[in-house]
N, C-alpha and C positions, 0 to 999 in steps of 0.2 A: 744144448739142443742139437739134434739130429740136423745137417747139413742135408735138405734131400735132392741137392744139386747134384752130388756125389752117387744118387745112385744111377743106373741104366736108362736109356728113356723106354718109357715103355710105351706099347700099343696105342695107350689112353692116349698117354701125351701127343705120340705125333697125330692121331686121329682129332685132337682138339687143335693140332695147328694148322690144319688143312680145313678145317669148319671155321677158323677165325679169318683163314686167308681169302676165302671163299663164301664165307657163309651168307646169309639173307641180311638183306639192307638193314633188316627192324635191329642187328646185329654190329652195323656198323660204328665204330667208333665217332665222338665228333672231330671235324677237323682239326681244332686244334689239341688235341690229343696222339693226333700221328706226327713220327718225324716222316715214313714213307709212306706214302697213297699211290698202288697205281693202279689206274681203271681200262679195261678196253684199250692194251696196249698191242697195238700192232708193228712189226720193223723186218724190214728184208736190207739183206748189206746187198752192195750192187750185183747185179748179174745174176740174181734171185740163187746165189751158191747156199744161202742160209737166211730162215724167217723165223722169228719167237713172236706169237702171241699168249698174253697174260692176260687174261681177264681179271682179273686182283690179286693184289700184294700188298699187306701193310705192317708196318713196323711200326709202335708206338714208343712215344716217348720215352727214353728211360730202360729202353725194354734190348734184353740181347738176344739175339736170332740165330742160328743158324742153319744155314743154307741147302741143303744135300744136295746133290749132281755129280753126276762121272762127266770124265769128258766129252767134249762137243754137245753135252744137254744145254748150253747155252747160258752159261753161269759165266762168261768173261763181255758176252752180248749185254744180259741184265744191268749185269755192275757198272756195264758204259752208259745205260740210260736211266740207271739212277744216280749218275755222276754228271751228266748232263752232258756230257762228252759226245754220243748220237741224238736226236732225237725221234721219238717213235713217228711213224707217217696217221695214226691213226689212234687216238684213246688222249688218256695223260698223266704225266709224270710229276707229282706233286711232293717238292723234299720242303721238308719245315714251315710246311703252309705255303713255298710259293710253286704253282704250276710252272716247269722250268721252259717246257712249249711256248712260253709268253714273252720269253730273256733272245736279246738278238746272241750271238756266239762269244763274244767277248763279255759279256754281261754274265752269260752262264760260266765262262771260267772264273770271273772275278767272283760270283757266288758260292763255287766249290772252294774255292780257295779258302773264303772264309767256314764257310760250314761243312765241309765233311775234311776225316783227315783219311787218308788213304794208309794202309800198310798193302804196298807190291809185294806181289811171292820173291822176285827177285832183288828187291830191298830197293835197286836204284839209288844208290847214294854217288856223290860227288868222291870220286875218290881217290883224287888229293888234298880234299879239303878235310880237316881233323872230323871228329866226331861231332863234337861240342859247332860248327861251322853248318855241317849236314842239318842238327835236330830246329837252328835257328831259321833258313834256307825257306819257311814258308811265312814264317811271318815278314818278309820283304811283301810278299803281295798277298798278304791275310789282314789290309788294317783292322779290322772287328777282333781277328785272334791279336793283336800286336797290342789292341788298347787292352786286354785282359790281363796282360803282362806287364804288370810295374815295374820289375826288373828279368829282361828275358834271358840275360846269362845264367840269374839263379836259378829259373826255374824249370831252362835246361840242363842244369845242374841236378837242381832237385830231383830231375823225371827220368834222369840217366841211374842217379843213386837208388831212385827207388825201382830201375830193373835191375840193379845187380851192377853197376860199372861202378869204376872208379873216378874220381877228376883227371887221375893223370891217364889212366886210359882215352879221356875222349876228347880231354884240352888240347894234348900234343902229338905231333902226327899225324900223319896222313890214315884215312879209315880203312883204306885198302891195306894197309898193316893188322889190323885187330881181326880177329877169328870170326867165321860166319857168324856163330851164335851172338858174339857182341855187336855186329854188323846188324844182324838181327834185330837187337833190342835197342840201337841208336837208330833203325828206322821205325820202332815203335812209336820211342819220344818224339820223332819229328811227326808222326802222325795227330799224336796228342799234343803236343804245346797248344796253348793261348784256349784250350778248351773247344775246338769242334762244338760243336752239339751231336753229331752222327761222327762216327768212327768204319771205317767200312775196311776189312780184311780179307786178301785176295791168296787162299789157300798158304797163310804164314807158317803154318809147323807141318807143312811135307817134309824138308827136310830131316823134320826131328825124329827120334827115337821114340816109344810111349812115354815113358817116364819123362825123358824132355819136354814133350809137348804139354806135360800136365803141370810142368813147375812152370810153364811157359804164357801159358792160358790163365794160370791162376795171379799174376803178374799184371798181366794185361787187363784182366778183367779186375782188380783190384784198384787198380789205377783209373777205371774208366768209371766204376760204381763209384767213386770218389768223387769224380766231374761231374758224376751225373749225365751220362753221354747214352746217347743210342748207340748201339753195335750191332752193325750186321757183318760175318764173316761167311764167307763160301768156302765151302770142302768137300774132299769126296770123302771123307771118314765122317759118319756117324753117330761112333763114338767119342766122339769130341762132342755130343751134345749133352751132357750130362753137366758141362761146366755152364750151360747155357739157358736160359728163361723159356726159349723155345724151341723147337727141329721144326724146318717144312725142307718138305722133299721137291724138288725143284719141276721133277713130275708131274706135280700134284699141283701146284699153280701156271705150268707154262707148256705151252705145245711148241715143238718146232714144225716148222711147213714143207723143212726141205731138208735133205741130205747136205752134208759139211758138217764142219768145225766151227764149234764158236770161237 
């Protein structure tokens, strides 16, 4: 059977993810169907340099998104307040049924921890600690991902094997030894271990090539349909959505109020 992930998005599609993101209430998912809900979200960083309002944004369960935005559209704002890292002053931020607006600041790290795994554009790994050391590094303050894990060496084992590494590539040595692209995909597995339930990816194949990005993405998303995970990734390509369940155009859900940089 025809793959029609594989083909272009077209007109249709992203015109039905802007009606899904936005559309009439009689429309709306139920709660527990979304991993992200946001309503009426209002945020200005200090000195009023940059403001995003979102009137809605939702990601359901199960479901992979991707993001569209150029820079300073306010795609590294968003991702902070569905990470719970800012909070908005006005609307709310609802990730896997809990309103994060209700968690004091430590409460909301200790939530993200367990439920979203991050992949940073710039990987962030430890980098004199091996590979195999980096992918383990959240389930210290993930216990929810730590109890999914009956044995967590194997199955950073496992999560490294099924990007493409080897064991002696990520057991020994320092990771600031191994090449971007393996760098790369030992920050994938640290995102995924112990099973997240949301997955959230902060423009991961800029660096790459097309063809890289596409053996790249089809890995990731391989591994994440597996878990059963939500995934939202921001980028400014595209055509990176063809690999993806949906495109919203970051336009098309969110106003900025002010001149800057997200």
């Amino acid at each position: 059977m025809e793959d029609t992930r594989d083909a272009a998005p077209s007109a249709d599609r992203l015109s039905a993810s802007r009606l899904s993101a936005s559309g009439p209430s009689a429309d709306r998912p139920a709660a527990g169907e979304l991993a992200i809900d946001l309503a009426d979200v209002m945020f200005d960083w200090p000195a009023g340099r940059f403001g995003l309002s979102v009137d809605a944004f939702r990601v359901r369960r199960g479901e992979s998104v991707l993001l569209v935005g150029q820079s300073g559209s306010g795609k590294s704002t968003l991702l902070s307040l569905i990470c719970g890292i800012n909070v908005p002053a006005a609307g709310t931020v609802c990730v896997e049924g809990t309103d994060l607006g209700t968690l004091s600041g430590s409460r909301r790290d200790r939530f993200r921890a367990d439920t979203i795994g991050i992949i940073f554009q710039m990987f962030n790994l430890l980098p004199y600690a091996s590979g195999l050391d980096n992918v383990l590094v959240p389930l210290r303050f993930a216990p929810a991902r730590r109890r999914r894990c009956a044995d967590a060496r194997a199955e950073a084992l496992r999560l490294t094997a099924a990007l493409g590494l080897t064991q002696a590539q990520v057991a020994y040595g320092p990771a600031s030894a191994l090449s971007v692209g393996q760098q790369q995909r030992v920050a994938v597995a640290r995102a995924l271990i112990g099973r997240p339930p949301i997955l959230i990816a902060d423009e991961p194949t800029s660096a790459l090539d097309t063809r890289a990005q596409d053996g790249f993405l089809e890995l990731v998303l391989d591994q994440v349909h597996q878990a059963g995970m939500s995934v939202l990734m921001v980028s400014h390509d595209e055509g990176l959505g063809r690999r993806f369940d949906r495109v919203v155009r970051l336009c098309d859900i969110a106003r900025v109020r002010s001149a800057g940089a997200a």
